[in-house]
ZANU-78170 format. One line per field, with one value per residue (C-alpha): residue number from 1; x, y, z; residue in one letter. Coordinates in pm, whole numbers, plus 50000, padded with zeros to 5 digits. Layout:
<atoms>
resi [NUM:...] .
xx [X:...] .
yy [Y:...] .
zz [Z:...] .
resn [A:...] .
</atoms>
This chain:
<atoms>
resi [1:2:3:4:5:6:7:8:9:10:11:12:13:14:15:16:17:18:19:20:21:22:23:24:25:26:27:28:29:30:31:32:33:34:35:36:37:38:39:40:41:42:43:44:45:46:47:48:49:50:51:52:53:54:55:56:57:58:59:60:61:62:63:64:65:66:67:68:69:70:71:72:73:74:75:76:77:78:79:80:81:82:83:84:85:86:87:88:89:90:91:92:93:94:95:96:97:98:99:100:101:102:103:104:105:106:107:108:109:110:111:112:113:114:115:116:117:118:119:120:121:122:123:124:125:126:127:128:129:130:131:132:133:134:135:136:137:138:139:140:141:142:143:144:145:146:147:148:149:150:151:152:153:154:155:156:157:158:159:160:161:162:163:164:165:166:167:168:169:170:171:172:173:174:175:176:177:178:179:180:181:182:183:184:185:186:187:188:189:190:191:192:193:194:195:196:197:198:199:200:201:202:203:204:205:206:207:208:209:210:211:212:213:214:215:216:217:218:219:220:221:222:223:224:225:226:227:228:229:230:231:232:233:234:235:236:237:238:239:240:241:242:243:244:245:246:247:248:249:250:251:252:253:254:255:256:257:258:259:260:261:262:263:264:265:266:267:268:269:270:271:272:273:274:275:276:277:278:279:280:281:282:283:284:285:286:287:288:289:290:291:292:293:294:295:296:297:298:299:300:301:302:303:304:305:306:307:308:309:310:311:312:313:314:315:316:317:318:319:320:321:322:323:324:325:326:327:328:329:330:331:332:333:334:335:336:337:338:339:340:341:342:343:344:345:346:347:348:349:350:351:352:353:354:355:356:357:358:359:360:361:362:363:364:365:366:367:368:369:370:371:372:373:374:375:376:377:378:379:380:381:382:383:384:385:386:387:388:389:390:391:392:393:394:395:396:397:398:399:400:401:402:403:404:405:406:407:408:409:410:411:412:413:414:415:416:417:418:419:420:421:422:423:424:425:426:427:428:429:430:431:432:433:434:435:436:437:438:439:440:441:442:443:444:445:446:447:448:449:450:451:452:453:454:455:456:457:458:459:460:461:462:463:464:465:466:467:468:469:470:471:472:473:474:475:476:477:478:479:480:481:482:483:484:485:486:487:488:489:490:491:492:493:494:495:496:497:498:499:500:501:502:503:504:505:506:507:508:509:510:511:512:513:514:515:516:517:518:519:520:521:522:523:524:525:526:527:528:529:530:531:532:533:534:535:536:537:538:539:540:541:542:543:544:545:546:547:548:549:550:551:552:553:554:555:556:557:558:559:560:561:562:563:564:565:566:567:568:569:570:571:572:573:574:575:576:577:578:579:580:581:582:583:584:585:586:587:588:589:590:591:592:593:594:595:596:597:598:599:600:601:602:603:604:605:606:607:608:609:610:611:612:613:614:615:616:617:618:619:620:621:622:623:624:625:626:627:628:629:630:631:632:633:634:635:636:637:638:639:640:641] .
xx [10620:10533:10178:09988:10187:10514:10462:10666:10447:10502:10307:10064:10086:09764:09511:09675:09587:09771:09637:09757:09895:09833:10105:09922:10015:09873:10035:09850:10121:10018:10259:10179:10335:10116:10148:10045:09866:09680:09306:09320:09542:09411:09534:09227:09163:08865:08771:08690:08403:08414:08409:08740:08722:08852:09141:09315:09351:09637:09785:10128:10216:10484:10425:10693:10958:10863:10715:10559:10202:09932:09591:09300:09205:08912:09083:09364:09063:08922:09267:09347:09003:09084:09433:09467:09657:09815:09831:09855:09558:09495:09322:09184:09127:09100:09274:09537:09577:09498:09740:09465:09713:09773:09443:09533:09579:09268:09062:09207:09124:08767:08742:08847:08603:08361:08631:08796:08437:08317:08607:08679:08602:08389:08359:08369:08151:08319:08109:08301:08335:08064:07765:07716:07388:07401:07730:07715:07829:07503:07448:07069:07113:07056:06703:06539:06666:06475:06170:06216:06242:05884:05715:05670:05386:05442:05156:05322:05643:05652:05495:05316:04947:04936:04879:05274:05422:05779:05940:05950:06145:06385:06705:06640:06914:06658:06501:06601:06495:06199:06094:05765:05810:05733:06109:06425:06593:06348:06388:06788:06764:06551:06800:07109:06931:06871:07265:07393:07207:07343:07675:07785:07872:07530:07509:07821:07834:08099:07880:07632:07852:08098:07783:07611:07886:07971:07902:07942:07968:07988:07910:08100:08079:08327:08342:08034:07897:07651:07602:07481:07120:07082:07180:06929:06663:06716:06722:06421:06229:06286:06157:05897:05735:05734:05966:06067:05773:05870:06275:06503:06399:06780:06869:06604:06593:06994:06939:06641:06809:07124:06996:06768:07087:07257:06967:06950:07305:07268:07050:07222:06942:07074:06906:06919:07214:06937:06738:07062:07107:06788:06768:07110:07021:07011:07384:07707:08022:08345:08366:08033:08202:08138:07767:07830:08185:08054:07769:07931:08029:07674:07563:07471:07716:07471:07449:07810:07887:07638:07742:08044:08124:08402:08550:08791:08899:09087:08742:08523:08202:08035:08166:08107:07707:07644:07775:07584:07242:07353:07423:07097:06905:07106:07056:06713:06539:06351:06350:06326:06660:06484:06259:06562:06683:06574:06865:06839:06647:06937:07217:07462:07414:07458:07707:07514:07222:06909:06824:07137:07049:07324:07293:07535:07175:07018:06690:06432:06141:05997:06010:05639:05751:05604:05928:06118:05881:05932:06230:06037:05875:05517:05484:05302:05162:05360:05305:04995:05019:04773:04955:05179:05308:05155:05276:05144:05453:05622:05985:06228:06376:06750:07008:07330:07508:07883:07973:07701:07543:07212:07003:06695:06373:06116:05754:05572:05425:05042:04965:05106:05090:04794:04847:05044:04945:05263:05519:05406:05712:05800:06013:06258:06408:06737:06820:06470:06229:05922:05547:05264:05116:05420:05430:05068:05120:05420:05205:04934:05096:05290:05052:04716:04705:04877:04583:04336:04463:04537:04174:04061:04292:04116:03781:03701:03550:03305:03257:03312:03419:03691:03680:03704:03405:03550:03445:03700:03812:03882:04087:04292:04378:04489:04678:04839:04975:05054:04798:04895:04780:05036:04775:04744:04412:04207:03972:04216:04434:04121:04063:04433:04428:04099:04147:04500:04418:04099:04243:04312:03950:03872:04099:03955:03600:03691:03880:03597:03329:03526:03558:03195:03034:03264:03185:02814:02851:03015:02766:02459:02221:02109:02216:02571:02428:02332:02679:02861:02620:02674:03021:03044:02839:03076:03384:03275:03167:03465:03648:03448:03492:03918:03903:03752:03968:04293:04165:04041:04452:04561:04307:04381:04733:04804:04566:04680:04854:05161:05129:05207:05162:05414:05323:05567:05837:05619:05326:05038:04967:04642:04689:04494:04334:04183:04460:04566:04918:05192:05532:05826:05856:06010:05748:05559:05266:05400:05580:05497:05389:05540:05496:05825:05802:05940:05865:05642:05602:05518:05826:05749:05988:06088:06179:06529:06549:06694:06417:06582:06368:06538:06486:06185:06073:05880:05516:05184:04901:04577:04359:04641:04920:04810:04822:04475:04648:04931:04947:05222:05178:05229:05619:05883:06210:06251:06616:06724:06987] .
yy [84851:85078:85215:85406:85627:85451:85638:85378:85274:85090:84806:84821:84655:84472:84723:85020:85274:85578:85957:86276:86576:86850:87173:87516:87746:87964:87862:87574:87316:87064:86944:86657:86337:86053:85894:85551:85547:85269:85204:85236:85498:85760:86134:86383:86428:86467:86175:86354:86215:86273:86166:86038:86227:86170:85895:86029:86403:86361:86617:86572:86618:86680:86379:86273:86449:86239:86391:86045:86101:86203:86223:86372:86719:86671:86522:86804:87091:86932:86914:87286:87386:87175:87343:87632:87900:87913:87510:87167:86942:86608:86411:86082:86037:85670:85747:85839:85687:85326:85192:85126:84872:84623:84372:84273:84600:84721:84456:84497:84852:84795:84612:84912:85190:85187:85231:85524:85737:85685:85797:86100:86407:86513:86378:86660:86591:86759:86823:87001:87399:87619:87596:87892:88022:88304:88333:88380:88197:88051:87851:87746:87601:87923:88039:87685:87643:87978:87871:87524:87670:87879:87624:87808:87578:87567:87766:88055:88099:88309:88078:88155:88034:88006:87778:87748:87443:87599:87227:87285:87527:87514:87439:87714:87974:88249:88066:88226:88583:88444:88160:88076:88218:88619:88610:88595:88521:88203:88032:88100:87894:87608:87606:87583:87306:87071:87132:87064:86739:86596:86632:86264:86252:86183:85820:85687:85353:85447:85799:85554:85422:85766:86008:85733:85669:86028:86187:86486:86593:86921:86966:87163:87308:87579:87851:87776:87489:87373:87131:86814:86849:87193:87025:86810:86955:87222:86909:86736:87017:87079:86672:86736:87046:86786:86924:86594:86359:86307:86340:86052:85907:85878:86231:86226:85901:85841:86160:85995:85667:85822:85997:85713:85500:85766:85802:85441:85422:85695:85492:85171:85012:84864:84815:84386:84348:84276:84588:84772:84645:84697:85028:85122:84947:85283:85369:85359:85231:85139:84852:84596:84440:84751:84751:84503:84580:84969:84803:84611:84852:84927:84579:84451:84260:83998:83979:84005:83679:83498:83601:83413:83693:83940:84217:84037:84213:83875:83717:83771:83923:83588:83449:83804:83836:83453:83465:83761:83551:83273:83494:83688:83354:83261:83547:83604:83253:83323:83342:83702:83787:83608:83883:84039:83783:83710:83820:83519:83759:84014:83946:84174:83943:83584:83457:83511:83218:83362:83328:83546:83931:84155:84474:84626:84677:85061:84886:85170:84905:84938:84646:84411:84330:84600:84551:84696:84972:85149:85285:85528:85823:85837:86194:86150:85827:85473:85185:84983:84604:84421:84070:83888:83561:83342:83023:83133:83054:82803:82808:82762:82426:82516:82299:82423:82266:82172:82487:82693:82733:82605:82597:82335:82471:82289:82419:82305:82497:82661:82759:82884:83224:83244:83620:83940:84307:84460:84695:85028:85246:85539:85807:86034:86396:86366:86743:86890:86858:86723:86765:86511:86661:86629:86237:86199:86370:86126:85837:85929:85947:85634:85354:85458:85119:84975:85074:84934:84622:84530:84671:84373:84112:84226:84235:84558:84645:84353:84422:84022:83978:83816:83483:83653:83825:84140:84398:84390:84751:84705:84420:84628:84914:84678:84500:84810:84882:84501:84482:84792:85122:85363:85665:85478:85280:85136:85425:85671:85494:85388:85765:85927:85633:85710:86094:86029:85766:85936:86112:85791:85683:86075:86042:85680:85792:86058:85841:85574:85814:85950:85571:85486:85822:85798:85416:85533:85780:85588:85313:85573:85529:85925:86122:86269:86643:86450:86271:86592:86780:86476:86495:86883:86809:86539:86757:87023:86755:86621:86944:87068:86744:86736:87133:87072:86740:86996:87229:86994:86950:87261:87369:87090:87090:87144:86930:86576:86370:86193:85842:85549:85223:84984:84875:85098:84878:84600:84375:84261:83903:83690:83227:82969:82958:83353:83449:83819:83906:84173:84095:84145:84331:83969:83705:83544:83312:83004:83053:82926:83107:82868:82907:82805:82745:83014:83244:83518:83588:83363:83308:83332:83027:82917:82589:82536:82165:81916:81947:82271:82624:82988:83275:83535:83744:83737:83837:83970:83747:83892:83696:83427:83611:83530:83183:83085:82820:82730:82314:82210:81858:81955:82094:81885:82020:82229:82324:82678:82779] .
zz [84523:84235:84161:83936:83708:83844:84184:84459:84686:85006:85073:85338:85644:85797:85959:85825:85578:85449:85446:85239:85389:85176:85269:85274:84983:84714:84388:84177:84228:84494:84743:84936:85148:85185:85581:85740:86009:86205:86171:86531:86621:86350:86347:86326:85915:85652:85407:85041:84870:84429:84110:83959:83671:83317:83335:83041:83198:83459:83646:83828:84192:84424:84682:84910:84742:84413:84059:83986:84138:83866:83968:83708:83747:83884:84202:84121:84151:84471:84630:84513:84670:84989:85076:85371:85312:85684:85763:85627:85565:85592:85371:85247:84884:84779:84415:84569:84913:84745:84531:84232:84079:84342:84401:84757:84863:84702:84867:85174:85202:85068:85423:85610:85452:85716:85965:85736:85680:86038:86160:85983:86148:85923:85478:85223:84883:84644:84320:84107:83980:83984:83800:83590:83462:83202:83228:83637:83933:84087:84389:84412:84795:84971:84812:84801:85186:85234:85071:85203:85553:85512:85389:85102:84854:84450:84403:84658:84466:84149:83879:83572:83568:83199:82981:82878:83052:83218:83190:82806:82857:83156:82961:82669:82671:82728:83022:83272:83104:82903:83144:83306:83643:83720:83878:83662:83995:84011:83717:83727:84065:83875:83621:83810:84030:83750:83627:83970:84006:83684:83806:83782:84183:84214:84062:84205:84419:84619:84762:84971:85214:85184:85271:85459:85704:85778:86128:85962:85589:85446:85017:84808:84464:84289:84662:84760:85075:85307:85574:85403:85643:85417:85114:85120:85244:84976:84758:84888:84908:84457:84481:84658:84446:84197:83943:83844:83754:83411:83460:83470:83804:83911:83923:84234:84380:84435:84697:84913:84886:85055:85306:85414:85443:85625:85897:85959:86008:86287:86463:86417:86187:85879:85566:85465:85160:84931:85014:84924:84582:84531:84656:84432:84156:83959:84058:83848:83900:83674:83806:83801:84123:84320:84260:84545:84715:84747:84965:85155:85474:85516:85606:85986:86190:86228:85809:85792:86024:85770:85418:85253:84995:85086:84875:84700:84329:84220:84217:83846:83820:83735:84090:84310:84163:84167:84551:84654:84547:84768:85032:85013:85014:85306:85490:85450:85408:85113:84746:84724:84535:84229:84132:83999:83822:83447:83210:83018:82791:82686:82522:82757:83050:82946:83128:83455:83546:83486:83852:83902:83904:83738:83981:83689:83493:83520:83496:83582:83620:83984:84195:84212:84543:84821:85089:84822:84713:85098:84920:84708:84798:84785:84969:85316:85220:85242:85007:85180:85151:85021:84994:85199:84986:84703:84902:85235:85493:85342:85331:85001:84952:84784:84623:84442:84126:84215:83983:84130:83780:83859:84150:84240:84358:84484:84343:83997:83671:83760:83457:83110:82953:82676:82559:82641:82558:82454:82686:82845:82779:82949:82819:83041:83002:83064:83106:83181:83494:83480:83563:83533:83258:83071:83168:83065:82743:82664:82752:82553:82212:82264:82518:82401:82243:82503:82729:82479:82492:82835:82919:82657:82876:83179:83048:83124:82747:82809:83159:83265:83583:83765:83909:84230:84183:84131:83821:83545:83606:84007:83845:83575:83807:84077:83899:83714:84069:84170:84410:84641:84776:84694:84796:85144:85118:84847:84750:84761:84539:84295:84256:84219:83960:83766:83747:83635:83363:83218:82962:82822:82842:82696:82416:82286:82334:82104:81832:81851:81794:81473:81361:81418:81265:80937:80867:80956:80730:80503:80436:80452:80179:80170:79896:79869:80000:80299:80331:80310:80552:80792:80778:80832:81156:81235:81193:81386:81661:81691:81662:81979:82148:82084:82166:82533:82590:82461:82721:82985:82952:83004:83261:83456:83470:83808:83952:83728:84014:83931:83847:84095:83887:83837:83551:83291:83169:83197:82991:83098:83073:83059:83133:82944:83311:83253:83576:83485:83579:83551:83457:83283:82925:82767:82881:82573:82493:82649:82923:83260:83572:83863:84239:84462:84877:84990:84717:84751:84453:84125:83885:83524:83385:83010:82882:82808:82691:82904:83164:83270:83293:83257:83465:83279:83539:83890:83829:84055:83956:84051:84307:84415:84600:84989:84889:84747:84459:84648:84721:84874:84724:84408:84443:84289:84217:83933:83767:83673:83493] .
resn [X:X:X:X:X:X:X:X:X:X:X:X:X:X:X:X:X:X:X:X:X:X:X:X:X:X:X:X:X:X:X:X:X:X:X:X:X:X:X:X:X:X:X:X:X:X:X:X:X:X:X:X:X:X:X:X:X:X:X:X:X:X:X:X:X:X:X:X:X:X:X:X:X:X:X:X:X:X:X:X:X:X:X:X:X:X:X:X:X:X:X:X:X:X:X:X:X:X:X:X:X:X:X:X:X:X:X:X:X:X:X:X:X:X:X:X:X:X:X:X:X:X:X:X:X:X:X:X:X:X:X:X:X:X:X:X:X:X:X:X:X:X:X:X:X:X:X:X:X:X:X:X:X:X:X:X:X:X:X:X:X:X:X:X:X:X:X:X:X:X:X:X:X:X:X:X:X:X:X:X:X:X:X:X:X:X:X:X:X:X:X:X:X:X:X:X:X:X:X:X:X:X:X:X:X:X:X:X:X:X:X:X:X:X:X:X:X:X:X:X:X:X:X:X:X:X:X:X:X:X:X:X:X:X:X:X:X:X:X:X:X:X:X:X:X:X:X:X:X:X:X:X:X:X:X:X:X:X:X:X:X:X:X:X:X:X:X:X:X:X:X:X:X:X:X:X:X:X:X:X:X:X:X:X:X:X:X:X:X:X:X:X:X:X:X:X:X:X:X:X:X:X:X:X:X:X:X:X:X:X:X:X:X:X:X:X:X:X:X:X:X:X:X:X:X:X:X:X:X:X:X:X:X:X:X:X:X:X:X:X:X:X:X:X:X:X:X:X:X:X:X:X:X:X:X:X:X:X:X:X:X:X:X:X:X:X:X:X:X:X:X:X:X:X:X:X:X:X:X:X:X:X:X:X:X:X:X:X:X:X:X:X:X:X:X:X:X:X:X:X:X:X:X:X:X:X:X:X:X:X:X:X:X:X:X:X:X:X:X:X:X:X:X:X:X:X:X:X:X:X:X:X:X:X:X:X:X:X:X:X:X:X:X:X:X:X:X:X:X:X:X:X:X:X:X:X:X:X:X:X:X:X:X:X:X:X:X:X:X:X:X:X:X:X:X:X:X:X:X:X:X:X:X:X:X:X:X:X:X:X:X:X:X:X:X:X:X:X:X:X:X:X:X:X:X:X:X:X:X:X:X:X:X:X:X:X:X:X:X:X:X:X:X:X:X:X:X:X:X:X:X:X:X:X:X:X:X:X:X:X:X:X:X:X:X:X:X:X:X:X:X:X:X:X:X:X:X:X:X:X:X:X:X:X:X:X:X:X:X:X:X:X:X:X:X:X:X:X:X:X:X:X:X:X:X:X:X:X:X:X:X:X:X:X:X:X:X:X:X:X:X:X:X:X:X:X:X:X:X:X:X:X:X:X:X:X:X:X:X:X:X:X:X:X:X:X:X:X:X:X:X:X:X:X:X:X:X:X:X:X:X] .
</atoms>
């Protein structure tokens, strides 16, 4: 059977899989022979963990006597770096020991990679050449596993307490001589950190279940390693200084993910298949059918005897995603797989059902649902729940279409959305770290009138309260954060929130007192003298007042906490009943906000003609998620497509 690059391959027989011996030398050609060996009767060898590298930069190598194997350099450096000078080495590199261009085979093996990580004595992570800062070899494990290892606070290692914010910076070519910390040697480390991490290793699918799986993995990069447990707590202990507030929340979050995966697995606790698309939702992968075939080693036996779907590459994407859903529903009992769904609204993912999440979207909205905020870190504090379900326990009611294009629900329409206060965007740096400051500053030039307007929905301008009761502003900032305590409890969330969000409040006090004064003065009936008197006393007013909020800035910089809402991404949304909700960026005056047994969480639906209603978005509606509008009389089954 031939393979990749005409290379003859053998076909595989059941319950086998093949390994690389690499020969010791110490000239750049590789030579190899690829063995079989049964799943159960393996030889002691190392699984390598990498990035495939450019496709159309192919290297030839000596494999089995044969000059038809070409793998891409990066796999060519990584196999260089691998080889002992005095012995052979074996390997197992899925480019390689896969043949890529057979389907059966490649599902097949799929099946086995839980066998072929655990088993290996120990999985290298291969990331590529050195990183090089000014022109020198620098590995930044060692000093942050130093500092990480004394405990050493933000404030204790050699920062500038100026007014110059270093994350402006990082990335110049003079940082490292001109940057913000006292020590050269400092802000060389910070600077080879953030190169490492965008290293694109860290954002593929296949690394969960590779690192996750391992009883032992090692990393290396250029001639330098560590143990994995250094790694990351060198890692961790960068995320945790918050250097990254304001950076493109995958470079951090694909590293806690992991190793949460891989210390469940040690324990024999498995994360629900759900909780792992959701958790990896941020990940890449060439294929979209390994956002869920990449997953699939990591899920319990008990899950496995219940889901239908198996890794299966003659199957389309259309038929693996749609599957998954079932599954999760199936698995689970509940209709919790549907706050994902909603692509009806772009273009790029029409040929799924709405109800139908495409895990191939980087969507970098956070979830409204709190099981699947426990995946983010909120430093010593976890996500307090405030909410259980808005249909108390009642269980979903599912029917499929014979082509599994639509799905009945049984629930009914609540209420309809009256207005929506535009998007809260949030910008990333995609090559810089961040720092809160730096997100507030963002935020403020571009949601200011975001802000405004959501405060209107909410009635916090007007001060009316909420048919709960509650004041307008408990009712904004709750349901900014979806009704949970990120901070752990209610008034230490209400005033991280408030401190974080008052330059907001600072900034329009400000602009509204400029408005005001210059209308007053304006319309004045004094003489011109007094105008222009007025208005000198105005400018330097407002001059002093836009000096001390600039400098209530920079004086404060250390002290602005991140922020924890969920809200970016997202509108808020007030019904022709007054209910104020959060929900996705694409909902519209009009749409309806439907409860489902077995939901917890409303749907936001849209009228497709025919009686049939599209996937928008899931939504938290303030003052009905435990249940309080829920009547089970009212459900009738409802059609989405």
């Amino acid at each position: 059977m031939t393979g990749q690059q005409g290379y003859p391959y053998r076909a595989l027989q059941p319950n086998t899989i093949r390994l690389l011996r690499v020969y010791q030398g110490a000239v750049n050609n590789l030579v190899c022979d690829l063995e079989v060996a049964h799943i159960d009767r393996l030889p002691s060898y190392e699984a390598l963990s990498y990035c495939w590298g450019d496709p159309s930069e192919k290297i030839p190598i000596e494999c089995n006597a044969s000059g038809g194997l070409a793998i891409t350099k990066n796999l060519h450096s990584a196999l260089h770096c691998l080889r002992l000078s005095n012995q052979p080495r074996l390997i197992w590199a899925d480019a390689i020991c896969i043949n890529q261009e057979d389907i059966e085979e490649r599902s097949s093996q799929v099946r086995l990679m839980k066998d072929i990580y655990q088993r290996a004595s120990s999985v290298v992570v291969w990331l590529g050449e050195p990183i090089e800062v000014d022109g020198k070899d620098l590995w930044p494990i060692p000093p942050l596993l130093e500092a990480a290892q004394k405990n050493l606070k933000r404030t204790q290692l050699p920062i500038r307490h100026g007014t110059k914010d270093w994350v402006r910076h990082v990335l110049r070519p003079d940082y490292t001589t001109n940057g913000d910390l006292e020590d050269k040697r400092w802000n060389a480390i910070i600077k080879s950190l953030i190169l490492l991490l965008h290293r694109p290793w860290f954002l593929r699918t296949w690394i969960i279940q590779e690192v996750g799986l391992a009883t032992h993995a090692i990393v290396i990069c250029g001639s330098h390693s560590a143990s994995w447990e250094d790694f990351y707590r060198a890692v961790s202990y960068a995320i945790d200084l918050d250097y990254f507030s304001a950076t493109l929340p995958e470079m951090y979050s694909s590293m806690q993910n992991i190793e949460r995966a891989r210390r469940d697995l040690a324990r024999q606790q498995y994360l629900r298949p759900l909780d792992l698309y959701a958790s990896f939702r941020v990940f890449l992968a060439t294929d979209p059918r390994d956002k869920v075939f990449g997953l699939y080693s990591l899920f319990s036996p008990s899950d496995l005897a219940v889901v239908e779907l198996q890794p299966d590459y003659n199957l389309d994407l259309t038929t693996v995603y749609t599957q998954a859903t079932i599954d999760c529903i199936a698995t689970e009992g509940n209709l919790d797989v549907l706050s994902f769904g909603g692509q009806d609204c772009l273009v790029a993912h029409h040929q799924l059902p709405t109800w139908v999440p495409d895990w191939a979207y980087q969507d970098r909205t956070k979830p409204l649902l709190p099981r699947f905020l426990s995946t983010l870190s909120f430093g010593e504090h976890q996500w307090a729940r405030t909410w259980q379900s808005a249909t108390g326990t009642s269980y979903p009611v599912v029917e499929l279409s014979e082509n599994k294009k639509c799905i009945m629900l049984s629930g009914y329409v609540l209420d309809r959305v009256l207005d929506t206060g535009g998007t809260l965007e949030k910008e990333y740096y995609t090559s810089t770290p961040g720092h809160p400051l730096l997100e507030i500053n963002i935020v403020m030039k571009k949601c200011s009138d975001v802000f405004e307007k959501w405060e209107d929905i909410c009635g916090v301008s007007a001060s009316i309260p909420y048919f709960t009761g509650e004041a307008a502003w408990d009712v904004y900032w709750k349901t900014l954060h979806a009704g949970g305590y990120p901070h752990g409890d209610e008034q230490t969330t209400k005033a991280t929130f408030s401190k974080w969000y008052q330059p907001f409040r600072d900034l329009r006090s400000n602009t509204e007192y400029t408005a005001n004064r210059i209308e007053e003065i304006k319309n004045s009936d004094s003489s011109t003298a007094y105008k222009i008197a007025a208005g000198v006393g105005w400018f330097g007013k407002v001059t002093y007042n836009a000096m001390r909020f600039g400098m209530g800035l920079v004086m404060n910089k250390n002290k602005f906490p991140p922020s924890k809402i969920l809200a970016f991404h997202r509108t808020l949304f007030k019904t022709e009943r007054g209910l104020v909700g959060l929900s996705s960026r694409h909902v519209r005056k009009g749409d309806a906000i439907a409860l489902f047994k077995g939901g917890k969480m409303p749907m936001v639906l849209r009228e497709a003609g025919d009686g049939d209603w599209r996937v928008v978005g899931d939504s938290y509606v303030h003052g009905i998620m435990n249940g309080e509008e829920f009547d089970r009389s009212r459900c009738d089954a409802l059609r989405i497509g």
